[in-house]
N, C-alpha and C positions, 0 to 999 in steps of 0.2 A: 637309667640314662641310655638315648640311643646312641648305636654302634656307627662308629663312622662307616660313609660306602667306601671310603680308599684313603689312603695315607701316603700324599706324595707331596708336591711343591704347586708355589706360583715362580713362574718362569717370564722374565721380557728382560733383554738384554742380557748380560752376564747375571744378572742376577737370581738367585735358586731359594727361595724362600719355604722351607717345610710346613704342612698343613695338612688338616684332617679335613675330606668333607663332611660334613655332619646336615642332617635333613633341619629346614628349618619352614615346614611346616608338619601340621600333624593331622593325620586325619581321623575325625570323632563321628565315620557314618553307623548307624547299628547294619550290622549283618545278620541274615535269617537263615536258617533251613527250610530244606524243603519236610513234609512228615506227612508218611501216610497216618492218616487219624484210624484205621483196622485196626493196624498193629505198634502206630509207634514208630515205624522201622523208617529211619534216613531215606527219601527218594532220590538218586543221584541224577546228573545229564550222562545221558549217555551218547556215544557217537556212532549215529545210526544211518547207513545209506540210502538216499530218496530212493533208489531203483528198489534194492530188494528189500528195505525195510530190518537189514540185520546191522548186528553190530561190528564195526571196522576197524581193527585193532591197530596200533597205535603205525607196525611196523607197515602198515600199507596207506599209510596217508601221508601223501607232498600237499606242499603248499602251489597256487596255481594263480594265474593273474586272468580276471577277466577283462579283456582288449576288447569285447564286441558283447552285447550280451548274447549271452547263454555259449560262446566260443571265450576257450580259455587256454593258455599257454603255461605248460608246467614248468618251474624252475625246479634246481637242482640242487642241493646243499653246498657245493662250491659256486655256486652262484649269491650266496648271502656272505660265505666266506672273502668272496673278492669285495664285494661290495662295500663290510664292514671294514670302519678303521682300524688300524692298529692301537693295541691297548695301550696307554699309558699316563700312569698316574700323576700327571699335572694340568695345571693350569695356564695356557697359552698365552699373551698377553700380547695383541695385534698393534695397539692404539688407544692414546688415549685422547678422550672427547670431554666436551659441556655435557652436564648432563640432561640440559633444557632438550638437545637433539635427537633423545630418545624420550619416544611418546608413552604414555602407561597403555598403549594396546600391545604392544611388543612383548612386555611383562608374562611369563607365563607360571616359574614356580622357584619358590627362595630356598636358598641354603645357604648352613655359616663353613669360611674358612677357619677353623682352628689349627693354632698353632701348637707345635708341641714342646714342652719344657726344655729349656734351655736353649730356644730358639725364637726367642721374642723380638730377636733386636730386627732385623730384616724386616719381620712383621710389622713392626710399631713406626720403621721405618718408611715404607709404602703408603701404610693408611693415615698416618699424617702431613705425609705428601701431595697424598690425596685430598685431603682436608682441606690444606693449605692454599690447593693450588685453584680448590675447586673445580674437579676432574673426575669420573669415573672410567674404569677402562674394560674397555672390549676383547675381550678372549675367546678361547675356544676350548674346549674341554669333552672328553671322552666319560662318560659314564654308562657303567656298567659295557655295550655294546653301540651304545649311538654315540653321534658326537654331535654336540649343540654349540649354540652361540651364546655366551655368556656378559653378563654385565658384572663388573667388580667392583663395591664402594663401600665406604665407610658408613659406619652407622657407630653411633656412641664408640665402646671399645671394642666393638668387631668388627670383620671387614665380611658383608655381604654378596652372593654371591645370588643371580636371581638368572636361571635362563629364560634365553629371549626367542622368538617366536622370527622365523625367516620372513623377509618381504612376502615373499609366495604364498606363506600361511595365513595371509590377513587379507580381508576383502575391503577392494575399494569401495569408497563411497561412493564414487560413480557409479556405480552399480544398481543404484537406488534412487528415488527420485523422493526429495526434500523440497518443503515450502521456501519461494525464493526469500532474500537474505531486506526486502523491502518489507517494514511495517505497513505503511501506508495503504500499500495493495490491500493487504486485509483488514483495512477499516479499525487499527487499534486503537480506541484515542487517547488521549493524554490524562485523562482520570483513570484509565486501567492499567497506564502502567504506573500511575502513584501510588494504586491500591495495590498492585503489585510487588513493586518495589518497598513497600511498608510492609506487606506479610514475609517479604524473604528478611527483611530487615530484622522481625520480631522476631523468629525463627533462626536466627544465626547464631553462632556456637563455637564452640571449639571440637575438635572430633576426638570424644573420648571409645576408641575402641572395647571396651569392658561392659559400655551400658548396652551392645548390641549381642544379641543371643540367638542360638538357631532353635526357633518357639515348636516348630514340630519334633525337633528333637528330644527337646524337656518335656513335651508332654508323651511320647512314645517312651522314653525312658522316666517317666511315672508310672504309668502303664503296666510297664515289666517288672516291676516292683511291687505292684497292685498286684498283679500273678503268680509273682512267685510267693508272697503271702499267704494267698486261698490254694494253692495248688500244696506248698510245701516243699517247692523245687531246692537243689541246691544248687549251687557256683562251683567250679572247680580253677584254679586259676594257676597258671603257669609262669615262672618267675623266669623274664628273660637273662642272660646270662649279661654279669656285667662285660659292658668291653675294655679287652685288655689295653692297658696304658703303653704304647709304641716307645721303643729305647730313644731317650736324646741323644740329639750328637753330642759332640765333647768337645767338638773341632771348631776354631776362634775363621769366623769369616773376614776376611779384610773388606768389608762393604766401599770403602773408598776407593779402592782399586780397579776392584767392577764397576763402580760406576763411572771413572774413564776409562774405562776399556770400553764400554756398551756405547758411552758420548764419545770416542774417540771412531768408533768403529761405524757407528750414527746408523745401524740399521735394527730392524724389529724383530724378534724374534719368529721363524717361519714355523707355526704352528704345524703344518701339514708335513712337512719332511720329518721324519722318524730315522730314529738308527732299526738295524735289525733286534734290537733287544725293546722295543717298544721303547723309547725312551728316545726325547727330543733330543736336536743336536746343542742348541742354546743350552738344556742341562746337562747336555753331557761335557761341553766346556768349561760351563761352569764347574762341575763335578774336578775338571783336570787344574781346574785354576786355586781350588783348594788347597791348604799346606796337608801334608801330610798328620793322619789321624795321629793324636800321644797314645800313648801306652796308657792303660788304666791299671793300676796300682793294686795290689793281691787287696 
């Protein structure tokens, strides 16, 4: 099973809903080595400088921005420290949209919210809200060191979590020059697109993702299979460590209360202000709006 990257909440309005992120894709590329064929022996990359040709150990290498080529400006390690956001483990919740408004070029990479025991209801509550209302919502979210712009919806009994791709990061079409939007111009005529329109016709389906396969893949890993055969190689395989199950809370949320406090108060929760402890001020109220944790029993 994989390890969640962090264990904290979805946040908008008073409300603090607890969640694990968990990867919700997987990656199946093969990975090679380099191998000197003399001896066998691992060939590494090594970091080697164009002037003299040696190697430059780790303690004398900054990072540097080229502004012009071949002229370059060195930054400094508090220069990425100011930059970077502050850590903290939730999910920001800006707004919520149609989801027709957001295009699949945006889409960049899915992960699931899980929730953890004993804290379903908040959960169950959101994503059939969502359902409901026909809604996904727009957040922001810090992982690992960056912080992205995130999309949050339901799918079956999970609530997905898919980062999105800034304006900035996508190229317009203008950019490019496309056949105008007139058949006529190019001479199409009305028996090609009935022949047309009959081969998409015959050809239509339903899309079952299972029938599609990455075909270079299957056959390189035939391949290494075929080798390890005639060669007599073995495998050695390394069992990752299960990840540990995160304590439930114990503590009874008043979800009705938050949600007039949040509809009475009619603002959204501001992703970008932090407290000093990394942690939002929307969860830190809500944190305060909680009854006091019970005693748990010897």
């Amino acid at each position: 099973m994989a390890r969640p990257l962090w264990t904290g909440a979805i946040s908008f309005g008073l409300l603090h809903i607890p969640v694990q992120l968990m990867p919700g894709e997987r990656k199946v590329d093969l990975h090679f080595h380099l191998i000197d064929s003399r001896d066998n022996s691992r060939v590494r990359y090594e970091r080697v400088s164009e002037e003299s040709g040696e190697e430059v150990p780790w303690k004398d290498i900054v990072k540097a921005f080229e502004y012009e080529k071949g002229n370059y400006v060195v930054l400094q390690d508090e220069d990425f420290r100011n930059a970077a956001p502050e850590s903290s483990e939730s999910v920001d919740i800006e707004a919520f949209v149609d989801p027709g408004q957001i295009g699949p070029e945006y889409f960049e990479r899915p992960y699931y919210l899980v929730p953890p025991k004993k804290a379903e209801k908040g959960y169950v509550l959101l994503r059939e809200t969502l359902r409901k209302l026909d809604k996904v919502a727009v957040a922001r979210v810090v992982i690992r060191t960056r912080e992205s712009l995130a999309l949050v919806r339901p799918q079956d009994d999970a609530l997905q979590m898919i980062l999105l791709r800034y304006p900035q990061e996508l190229v317009a079409a203008d950019d490019y020059a496309f056949p105008s939007s007139s058949a006529k111009s190019y001479r199409i005529s009305d028996k090609e697109f009935a022949m047309a329109e009959q081969l998409v016709e015959s050809m239509s389906g339903d899309f079952r993702p299972a029938q599609y396969k990455d075909d270079f893949r299957e056959k390189l890993s035939r391949a290494i299979r075929q080798r390890l055969k005639k060669k007599g190689a073995t495998i050695r395989r390394k069992l990752a460590h299960e990840a540990q199950e995160p304590e439930s809370s114990d503590k009874v949320v008043d979800f009705m209360a938050l949600l007039q406090k949040s509809i009475a108060s009619n603002r959204r929760t501001p992703a970008r202000k932090t407290t000093k402890r990394g942690t939002t001020k929307s969860a830190a109220k809500a944190s305060s709006a909680k009854p006091p944790r019970r005693k748990k029993r010897a």
